[in-house]
N, C-alpha and C positions, 0 to 999 in steps of 0.2 A: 679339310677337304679342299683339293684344288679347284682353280675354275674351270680346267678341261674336265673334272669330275660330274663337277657340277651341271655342265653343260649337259652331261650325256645323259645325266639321272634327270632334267627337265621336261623331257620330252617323255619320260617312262613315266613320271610324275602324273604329269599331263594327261594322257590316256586312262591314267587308273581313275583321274578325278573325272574322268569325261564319261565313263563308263559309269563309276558310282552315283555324279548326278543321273546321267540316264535314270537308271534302275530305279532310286531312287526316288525321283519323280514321278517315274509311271507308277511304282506301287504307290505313291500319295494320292496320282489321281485315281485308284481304282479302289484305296479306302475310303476318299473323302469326295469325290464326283459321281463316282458310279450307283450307287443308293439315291441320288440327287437327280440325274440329268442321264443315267446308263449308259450303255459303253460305244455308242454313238453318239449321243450329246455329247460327253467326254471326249472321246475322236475331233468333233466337230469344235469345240472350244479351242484345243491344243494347236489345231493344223491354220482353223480361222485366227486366232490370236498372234499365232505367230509367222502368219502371211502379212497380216496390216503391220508389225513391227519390221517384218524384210522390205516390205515396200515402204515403209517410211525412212528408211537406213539410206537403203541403195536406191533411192529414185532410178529406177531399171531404163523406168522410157528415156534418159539420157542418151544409153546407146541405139544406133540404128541396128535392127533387126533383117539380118539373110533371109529372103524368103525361102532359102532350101532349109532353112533352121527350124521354120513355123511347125510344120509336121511334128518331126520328131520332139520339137520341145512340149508340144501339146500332152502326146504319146507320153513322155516323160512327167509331166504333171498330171496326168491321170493316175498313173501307174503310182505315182508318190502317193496319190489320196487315197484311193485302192485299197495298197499296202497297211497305211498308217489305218484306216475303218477296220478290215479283215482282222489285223493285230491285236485291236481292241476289242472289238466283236468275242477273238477266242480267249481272252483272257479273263472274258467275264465268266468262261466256265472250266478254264482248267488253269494249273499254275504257272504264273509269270515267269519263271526258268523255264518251264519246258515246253511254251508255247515259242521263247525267243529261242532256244535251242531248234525248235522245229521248221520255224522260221530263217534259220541260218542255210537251210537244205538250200535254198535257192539261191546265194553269192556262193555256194559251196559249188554248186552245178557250174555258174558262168567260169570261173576259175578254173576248174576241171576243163570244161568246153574248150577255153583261150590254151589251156597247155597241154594237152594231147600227148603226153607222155606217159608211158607204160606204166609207171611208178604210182602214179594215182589211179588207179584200178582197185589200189589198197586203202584209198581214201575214200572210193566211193562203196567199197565193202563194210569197211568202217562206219559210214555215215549212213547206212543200210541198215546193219546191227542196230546202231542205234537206235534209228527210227523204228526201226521192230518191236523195239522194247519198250517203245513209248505209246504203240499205235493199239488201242483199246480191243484185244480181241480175248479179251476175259470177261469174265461177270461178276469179278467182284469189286469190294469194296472201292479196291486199289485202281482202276482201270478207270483211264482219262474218260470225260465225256467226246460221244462219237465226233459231235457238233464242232466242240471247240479246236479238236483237232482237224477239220473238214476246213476250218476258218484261218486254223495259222497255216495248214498248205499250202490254201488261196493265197496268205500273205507272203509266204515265201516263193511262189512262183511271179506276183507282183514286184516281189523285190528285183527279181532276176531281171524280170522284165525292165525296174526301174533303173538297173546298172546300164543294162545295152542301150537303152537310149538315154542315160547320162554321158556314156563317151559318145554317143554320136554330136551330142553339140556342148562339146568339150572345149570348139574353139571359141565357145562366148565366155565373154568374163562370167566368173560366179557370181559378181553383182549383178547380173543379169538374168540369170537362166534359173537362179533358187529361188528369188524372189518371183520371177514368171513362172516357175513351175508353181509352186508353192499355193500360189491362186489361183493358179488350174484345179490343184490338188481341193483347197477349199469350195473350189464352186460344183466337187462333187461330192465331198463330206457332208457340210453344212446344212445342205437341203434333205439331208438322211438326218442328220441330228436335230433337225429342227423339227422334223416329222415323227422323231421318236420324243423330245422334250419338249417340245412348243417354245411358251416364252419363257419357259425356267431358265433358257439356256440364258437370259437377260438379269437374271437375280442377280442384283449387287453382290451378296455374297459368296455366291456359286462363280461369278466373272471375278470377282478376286483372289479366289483359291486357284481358279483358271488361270492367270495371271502369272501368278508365283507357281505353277504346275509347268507352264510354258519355259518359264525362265530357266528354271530348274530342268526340265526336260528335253530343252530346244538349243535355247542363245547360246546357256553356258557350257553343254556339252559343245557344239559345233566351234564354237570358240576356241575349245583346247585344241577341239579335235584338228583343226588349222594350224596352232602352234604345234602340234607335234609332228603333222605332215610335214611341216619348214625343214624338219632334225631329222626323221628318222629315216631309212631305206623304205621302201613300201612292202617288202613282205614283212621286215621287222614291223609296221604299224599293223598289215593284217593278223600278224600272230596274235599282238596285243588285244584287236576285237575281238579273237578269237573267244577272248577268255570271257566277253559279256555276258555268256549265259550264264554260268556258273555264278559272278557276281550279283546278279539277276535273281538267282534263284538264294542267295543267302540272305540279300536284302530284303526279297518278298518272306520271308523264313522268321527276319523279323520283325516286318512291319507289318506284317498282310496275316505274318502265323501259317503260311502255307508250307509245313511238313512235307518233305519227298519221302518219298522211299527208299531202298537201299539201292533199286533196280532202276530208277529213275534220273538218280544219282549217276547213276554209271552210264545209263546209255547218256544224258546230258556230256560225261564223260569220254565218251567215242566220238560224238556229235563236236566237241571240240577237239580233241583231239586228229578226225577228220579236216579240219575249218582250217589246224597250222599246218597240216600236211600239205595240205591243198596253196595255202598264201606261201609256203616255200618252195612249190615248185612250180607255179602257175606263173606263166609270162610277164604279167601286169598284175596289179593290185585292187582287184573285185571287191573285195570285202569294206566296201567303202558303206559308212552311216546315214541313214536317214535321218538323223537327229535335227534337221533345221524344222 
């Protein structure tokens, strides 16, 4: 293999392992925290743990702060804690693919919005279908809880929310702006997770599986996810997230045991399918991670 080969497959590398930790993480915490501490303590460990590791990293107060930045930076660490509660929240009642796929509606929307061109009309049909097929209006066995889906909505119009005001203070360094969001983010989890677990959330035990759930769910995805943005074009890296539900949904399959359907399958199937249409025609590259 040569080194320009090599080069080109580090970055594709990279994404797939950023995704897989992801996935893998969240289903660890929602086999091994959510019975423990529920899906707000859970929330609240991952978003708190891994705000005191960005602020011990990047000493953020280094830099001076724009006061036109205050605003929006705030807006933008709400919107991250929001997202990260709501996501958790709906996966304690339906499955981790299909709540991230449903989830994805909202970088799907900002993309679409930023490129106003005729051709994603077909994207947002697609990503319509999807949703249709995932959106519980059966009564049986098969048909997602109403709730959980009400909850990953929230979190994908949170997400949207937290793209638009990430570009807006896009001119801070990200030592700056992820670790201040980040504890924005936690000073509105935490007191929801602390209200749903009390002091469990302090059990040695539970704070070490927290710990290793973060690392695995946080550092070491955002870490690739860095390295591959260095290499890749940006709709090449959005097509690559594109594909996290899917992986999402095979890892929870076999960690979690969460069986889809054939029908669920498929719309996840549009839902991504919609998400590269959208990252190859869209001006800029929306489809950015919340993984810190």
């Amino acid at each position: 293999m040569t080194n320009s080969t090599k080069k080109a497959l580090l970055p594709l590398l990279a994404m797939l392992c950023c995704v897989t930790f992801l996935g893998a993480g969240t289903s660890w915490a929602k086999m091994s925290l959510f019975p423990a501490v529920g899906a707000a303590g859970t929330s609240a460990l991952r978003v708190g743990i891994s705000s005191l590791c960005l602020m011990a990293f990047w000493r953020p107060w280094r830099w001076k702060m724009p006061k036109e930045m205050i605003k929006p930076l705030i807006l933008y660490g709400l919107s991250l804690g929001l997202m990260n509660l709501f996501f958790y929240l709906s996966i304690q009642s339906i499955p981790f693919g299909v709540a991230l796929a449903i989830e994805f509606i909202g970088p799907l929307g900002v993309a679409i919005l930023l490129s106003r061109k005729w051709v994603d009309f077909l994207w947002v049909c697609l990503a319509i279908v999807g949703l249709a097929m995932l959106i519980p209006i059966k009564t049986d066995q098969a048909a997602l809880d109403k709730v959980g889906v009400i909850f990953a909505l929230t979190a994908a119009f949170f997400w949207a929310v937290y793209i638009v005001f990430g570009k807006r203070i896009s001119e801070l360094h990200h030592g700056q702006s992820v670790p201040f969001g980040m504890l924005l983010a936690a000073l509105v989890v935490v007191p929801v997770g602390f209200a749903q677990a009390g002091t469990a959330l302090f059990s040695p035990n539970i704070l070490l599986v927290a710990v290793c759930v973060a690392i695995i769910s946080s550092a070491l995805p955002i870490s690739l996810e860095m390295l591959a943005l260095q290499r890749v074009p940006a709709k090449t890296y959005g097509i690559l997230v594109s594909m996290e539900p899917a992986v999402a949904a095979l890892l929870a399959q076999v960690i979690l045991h969460e069986h889809l359907t054939t029908s669920q399958w498929l719309a996840i199937g549009f839902i991504i399918l919609a998400s590269v249409g959208g990252a190859l025609t869209s001006k800029s590259n929306t489809l950015q991670e919340a993984n810190a």
